[in-house]
C-alpha positions as CSV (number, residue, x, y, z in Angstrom):
1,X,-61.4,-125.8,168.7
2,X,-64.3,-125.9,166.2
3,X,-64.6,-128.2,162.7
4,X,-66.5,-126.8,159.7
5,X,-67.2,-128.1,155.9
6,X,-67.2,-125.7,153.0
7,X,-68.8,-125.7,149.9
8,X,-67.5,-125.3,146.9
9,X,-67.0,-121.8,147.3
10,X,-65.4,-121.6,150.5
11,X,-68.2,-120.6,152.6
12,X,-69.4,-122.4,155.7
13,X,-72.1,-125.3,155.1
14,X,-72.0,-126.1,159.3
15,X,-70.0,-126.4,162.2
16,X,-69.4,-128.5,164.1
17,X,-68.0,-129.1,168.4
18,X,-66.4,-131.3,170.1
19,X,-68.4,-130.0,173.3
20,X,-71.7,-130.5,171.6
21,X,-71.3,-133.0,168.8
22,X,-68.3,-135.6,170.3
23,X,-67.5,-138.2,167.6
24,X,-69.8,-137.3,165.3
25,X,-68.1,-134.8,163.7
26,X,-68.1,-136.0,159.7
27,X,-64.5,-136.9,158.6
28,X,-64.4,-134.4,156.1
29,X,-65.0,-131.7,158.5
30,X,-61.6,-129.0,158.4
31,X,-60.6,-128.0,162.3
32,X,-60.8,-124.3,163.0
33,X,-59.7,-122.2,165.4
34,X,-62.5,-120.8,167.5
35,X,-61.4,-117.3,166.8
36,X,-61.9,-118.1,163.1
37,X,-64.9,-120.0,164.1
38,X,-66.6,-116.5,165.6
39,X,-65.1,-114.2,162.7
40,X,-67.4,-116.8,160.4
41,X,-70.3,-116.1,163.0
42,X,-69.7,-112.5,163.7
43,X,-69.8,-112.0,159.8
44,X,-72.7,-113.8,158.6
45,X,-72.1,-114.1,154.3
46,X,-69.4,-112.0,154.3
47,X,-66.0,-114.5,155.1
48,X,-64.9,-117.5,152.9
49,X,-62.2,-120.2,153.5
50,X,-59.6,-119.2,151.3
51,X,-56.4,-121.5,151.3
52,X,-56.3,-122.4,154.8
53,X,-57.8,-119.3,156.4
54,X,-60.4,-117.3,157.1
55,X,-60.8,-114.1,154.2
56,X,-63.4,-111.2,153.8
57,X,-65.8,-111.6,151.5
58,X,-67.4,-108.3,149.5
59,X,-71.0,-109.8,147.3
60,X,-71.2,-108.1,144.3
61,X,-74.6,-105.9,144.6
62,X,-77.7,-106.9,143.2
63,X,-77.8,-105.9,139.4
64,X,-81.1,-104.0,138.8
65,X,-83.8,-105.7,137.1
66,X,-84.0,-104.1,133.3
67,X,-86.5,-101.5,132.4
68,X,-89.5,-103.3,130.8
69,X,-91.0,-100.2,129.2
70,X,-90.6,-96.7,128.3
71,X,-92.5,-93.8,126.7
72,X,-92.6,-93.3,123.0
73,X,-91.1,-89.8,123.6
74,X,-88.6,-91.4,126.2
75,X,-87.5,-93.9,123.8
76,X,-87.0,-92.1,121.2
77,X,-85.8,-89.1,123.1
78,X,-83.2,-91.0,123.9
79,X,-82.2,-92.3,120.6
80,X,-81.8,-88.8,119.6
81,X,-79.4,-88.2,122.5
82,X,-77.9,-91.4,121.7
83,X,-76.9,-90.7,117.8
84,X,-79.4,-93.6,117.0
85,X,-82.5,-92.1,115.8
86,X,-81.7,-91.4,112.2
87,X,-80.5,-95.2,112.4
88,X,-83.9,-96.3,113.4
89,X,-86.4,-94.3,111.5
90,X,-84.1,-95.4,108.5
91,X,-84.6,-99.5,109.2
92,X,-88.4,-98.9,110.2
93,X,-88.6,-97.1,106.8
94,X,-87.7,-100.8,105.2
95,X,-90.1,-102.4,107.2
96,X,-94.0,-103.5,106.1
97,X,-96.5,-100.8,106.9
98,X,-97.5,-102.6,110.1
99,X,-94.1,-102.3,112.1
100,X,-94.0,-98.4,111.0
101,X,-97.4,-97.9,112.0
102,X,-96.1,-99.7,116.2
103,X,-93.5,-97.5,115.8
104,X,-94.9,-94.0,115.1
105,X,-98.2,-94.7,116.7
106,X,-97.5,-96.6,120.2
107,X,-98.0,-94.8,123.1
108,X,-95.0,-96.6,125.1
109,X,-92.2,-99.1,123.7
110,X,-91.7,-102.7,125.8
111,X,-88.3,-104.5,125.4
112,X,-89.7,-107.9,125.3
113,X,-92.2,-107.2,122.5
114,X,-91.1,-109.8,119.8
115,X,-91.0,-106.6,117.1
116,X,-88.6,-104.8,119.3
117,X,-87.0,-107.7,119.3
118,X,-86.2,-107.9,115.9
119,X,-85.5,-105.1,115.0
120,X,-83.1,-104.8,117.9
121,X,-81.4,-108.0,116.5
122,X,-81.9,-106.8,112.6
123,X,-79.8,-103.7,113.8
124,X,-77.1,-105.7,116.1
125,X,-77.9,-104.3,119.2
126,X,-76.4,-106.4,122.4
127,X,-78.5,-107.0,125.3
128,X,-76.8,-104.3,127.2
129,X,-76.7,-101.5,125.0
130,X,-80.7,-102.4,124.8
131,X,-80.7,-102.4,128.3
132,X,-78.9,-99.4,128.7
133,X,-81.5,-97.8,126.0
134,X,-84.2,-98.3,128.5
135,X,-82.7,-97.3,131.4
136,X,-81.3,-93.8,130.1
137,X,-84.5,-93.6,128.7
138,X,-86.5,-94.0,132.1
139,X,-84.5,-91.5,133.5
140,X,-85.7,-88.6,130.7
């Protein structure tokens, strides 16, 4: 017989024996079978308590970190492909001289750049269709 406490999301925060701790096993420690016990130990982050027992656990995988830049052919490559590119050229044609200039001229295109940033927002683009911009776009 083993005890273990949970946190809030069922997974083990310690153990605890009788054999090796006595009485000093916190109060709010839950008893476990030892064959429960070992499936927590033999499966490292991958069980939970869930109602009373011991269930599998599957982490979601790691999202990958955006794209932070692209090409200026890559970008706008892949507005084309997207249906976007008339769309653009059509808002950068309303905008001062300066922005059209970043925009025809610039050798690559970074997300975070506050004028990207605008004009993503100006145009209603959500954070993941931006991020899906840049990542299709690395791939070209």
């Amino acid at each position: 017989m083993k005890f273990a406490i949970f946190d809030n999301n069922g997974f083990p925060a310690a153990f605890y024996s009788p054999d090796i701790h006595g009485d000093n096993i916190p109060t709010d420690a839950i008893q476990i079978r030892d064959e429960q016990w070992q499936e927590f130990i033999d499966n490292n982050g991958l069980r939970k308590w869930v109602d009373g027992d011991v269930a599998e656990y599957a982490p979601q995988p790691p999202r990958p970190a955006p794209v932070a830049s692209v090409s200026a052919r890559q970008f706008k490559l892949q507005l084309l492909a997207s249906g976007l590119l008339d769309q653009v050229d059509a808002w950068i044609a309303t905008q001062p001289r300066a922005v059209q200039i970043a925009y025809e001229y610039s050798g690559s295109f970074v997300r975070t750049e506050p004028m990207m940033a605008v004009g993503f927002a100006a145009m209603g683009f959500t954070e993941e269709q931006i991020d899906a911009i840049f990542a299709t776009a690395n791939g070209l």
